[in-house]
MIKE-114351 format. One record per residue: residue in one letter; x, y, z of N, C-alpha, C in turn. Coordinates in steps of 0.2 Angstrom, whole numbers, plus 5000, padded with zeros to 4 digits. Example, Ala and Ser with C-alpha at 12.3 -4.5 7.8 and 13.67 -1.06 7.14 Angstrom:
BEGIN
a506649725039506249785039506649845039s506449895035506849955036506450005039
This chain:
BEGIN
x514250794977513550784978513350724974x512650694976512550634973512250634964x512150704961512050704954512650684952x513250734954514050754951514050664952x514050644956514450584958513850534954x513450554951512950504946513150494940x513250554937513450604932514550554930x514550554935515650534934515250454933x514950434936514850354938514450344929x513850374929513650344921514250344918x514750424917515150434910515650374910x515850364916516250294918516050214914x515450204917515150144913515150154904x514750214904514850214894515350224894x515950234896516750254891516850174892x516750144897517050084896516650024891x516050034891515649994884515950034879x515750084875515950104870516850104868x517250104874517850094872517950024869x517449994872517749894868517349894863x516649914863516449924856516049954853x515950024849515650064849515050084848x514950024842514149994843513749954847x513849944852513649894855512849944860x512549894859511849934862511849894871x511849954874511649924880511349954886x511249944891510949984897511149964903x511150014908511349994915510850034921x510549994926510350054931510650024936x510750084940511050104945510650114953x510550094959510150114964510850124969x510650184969511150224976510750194982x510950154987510750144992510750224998x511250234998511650305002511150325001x510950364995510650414996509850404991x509750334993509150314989508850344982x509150334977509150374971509150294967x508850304959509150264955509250294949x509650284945509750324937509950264934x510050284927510350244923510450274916x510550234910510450244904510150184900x510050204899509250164892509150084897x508650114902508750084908508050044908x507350074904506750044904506549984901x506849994897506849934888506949864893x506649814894506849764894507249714888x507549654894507949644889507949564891x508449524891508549444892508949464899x508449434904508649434909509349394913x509449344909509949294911509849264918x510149244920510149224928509949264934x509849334931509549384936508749364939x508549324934508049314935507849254940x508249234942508549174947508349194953x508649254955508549304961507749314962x507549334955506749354958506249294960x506549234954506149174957506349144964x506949154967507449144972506749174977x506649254977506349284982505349254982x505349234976504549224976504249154981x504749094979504949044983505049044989x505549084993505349095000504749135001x504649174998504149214999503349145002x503249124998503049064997503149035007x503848995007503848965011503749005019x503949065018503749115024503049135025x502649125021502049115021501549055024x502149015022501848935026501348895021x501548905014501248885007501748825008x502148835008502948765005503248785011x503648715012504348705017504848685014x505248715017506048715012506248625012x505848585017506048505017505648475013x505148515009504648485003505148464998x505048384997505248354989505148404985x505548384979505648424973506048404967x505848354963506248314958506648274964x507248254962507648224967507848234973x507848304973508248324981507348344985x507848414988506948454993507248524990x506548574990506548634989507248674991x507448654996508148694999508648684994x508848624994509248584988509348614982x508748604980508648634972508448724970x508348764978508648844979509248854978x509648814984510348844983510548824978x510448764975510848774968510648824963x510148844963509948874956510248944959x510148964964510649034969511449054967x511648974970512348984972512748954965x512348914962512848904957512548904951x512048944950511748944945511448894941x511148874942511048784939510248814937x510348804930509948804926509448734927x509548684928509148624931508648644935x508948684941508648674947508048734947x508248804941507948814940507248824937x507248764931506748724928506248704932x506748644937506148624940505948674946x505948724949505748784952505348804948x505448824945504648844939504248794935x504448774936503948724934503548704939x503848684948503348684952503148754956x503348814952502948884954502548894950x502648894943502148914938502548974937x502548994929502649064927502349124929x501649094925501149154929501049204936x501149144940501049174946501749184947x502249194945502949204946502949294945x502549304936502549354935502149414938x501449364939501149404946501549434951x501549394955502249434960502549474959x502849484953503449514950502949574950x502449574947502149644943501649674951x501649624958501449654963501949684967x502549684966502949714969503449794965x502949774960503249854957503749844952x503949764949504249764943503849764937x503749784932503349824927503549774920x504149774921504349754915504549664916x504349634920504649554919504049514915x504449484911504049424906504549364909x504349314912504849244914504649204910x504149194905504049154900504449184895x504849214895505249244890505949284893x506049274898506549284902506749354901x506249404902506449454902506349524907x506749564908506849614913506949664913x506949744913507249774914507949784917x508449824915508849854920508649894927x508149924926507949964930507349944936x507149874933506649844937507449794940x507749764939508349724941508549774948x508849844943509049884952508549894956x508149884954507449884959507349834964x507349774960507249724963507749704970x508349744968509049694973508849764977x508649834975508749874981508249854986x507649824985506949834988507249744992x507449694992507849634993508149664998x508649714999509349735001508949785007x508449805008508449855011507649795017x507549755014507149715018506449715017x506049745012505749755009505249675003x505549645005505149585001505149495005x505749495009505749425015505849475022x505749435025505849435032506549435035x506849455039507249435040507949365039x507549315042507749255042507949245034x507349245031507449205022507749275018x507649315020508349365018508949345018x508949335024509749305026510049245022x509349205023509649125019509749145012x509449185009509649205000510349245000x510349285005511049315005511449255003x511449215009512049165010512049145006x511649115000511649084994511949134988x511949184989512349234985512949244983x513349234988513849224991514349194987x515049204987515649144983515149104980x514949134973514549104968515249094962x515149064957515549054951515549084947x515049134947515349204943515249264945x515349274953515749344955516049354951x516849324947517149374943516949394937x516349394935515949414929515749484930x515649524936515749584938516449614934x516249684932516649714927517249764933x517749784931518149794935517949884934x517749914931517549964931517150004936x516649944939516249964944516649954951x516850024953517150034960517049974962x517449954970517349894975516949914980x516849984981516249994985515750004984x515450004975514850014975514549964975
């Protein structure tokens, strides 16, 4: 059932934090896409978003150019907006980041953010939930925030990125 099979999945992820270190304060949420469910454990608490938040600025951007606001051939610092997407997407590049927020503005980044139902983002402080994160990639994943097309193109920027292996081995391969 999808509780039991919740229930084995959480006890899974805490034996694996608390096994390396027992102090260690952290939180995970979870979105069952199968059976449309999210859970988690100390899932609300925002926290330092890291690179996650790359993906939302990723989504607001096109959002942006599917709108017909910006073109992905539009200059931007040295390259064009496509340029300086894939990179902050596909390899993380905190540069291309900068300048992407810089030419979107935080504010309106966060507006977005809090128009589509994440509650907890602060991008002037890079902060997130776990809970607004599964949110985000579920509502992303299910086609709920781009079109088709610019869905696809953030997919493919997703992709054989540099730190796939930074996923933990405890999380099944088909979740």
């Amino acid at each position: 059932t999808p509780a039991k099979d919740k229930e084995d999945l959480l006890k899974k992820i805490k034996n694996l934090f608390f096994e390396t270190n027992p102090d260690i304060d952290f939180a995970v949420s979870v979105y069952d896409l199968k059976n449309d469910i999210r859970f988690g454990y100390n899932e609300e608490k925002p926290q330092h978003a890291a690179s996650v938040t790359k993906v939302l600025t990723a989504v607001y951007l096109l959002k942006q150019v599917q709108d017909g606001k910006i073109k992905l051939s539009d200059e931007l610092g040295a390259f064009n907006v496509e340029f300086n997407l894939k990179q902050m997407v596909n390899q993380s590049n905190t540069e291309a980041w900068e300048i992407i927020d810089d030419f979107l503005g935080l504010n309106p980044q966060d507006d977005f953010a809090h128009s589509i139902g994440l509650a907890s983002v602060n991008f002037g402080q890079n902060l997130m939930s776990p809970q607004d994160a599964a949110t985000l990639f579920a509502k992303l994943y299910k086609g709920e925030l781009l079109d088709e097309p610019y869905q696809k193109k953030l997919f493919s920027y997703m992709q054989n990125t540099e730190t796939e292996n930074l996923i933990s081995p405890a999380i099944p391969k088909e979740t």
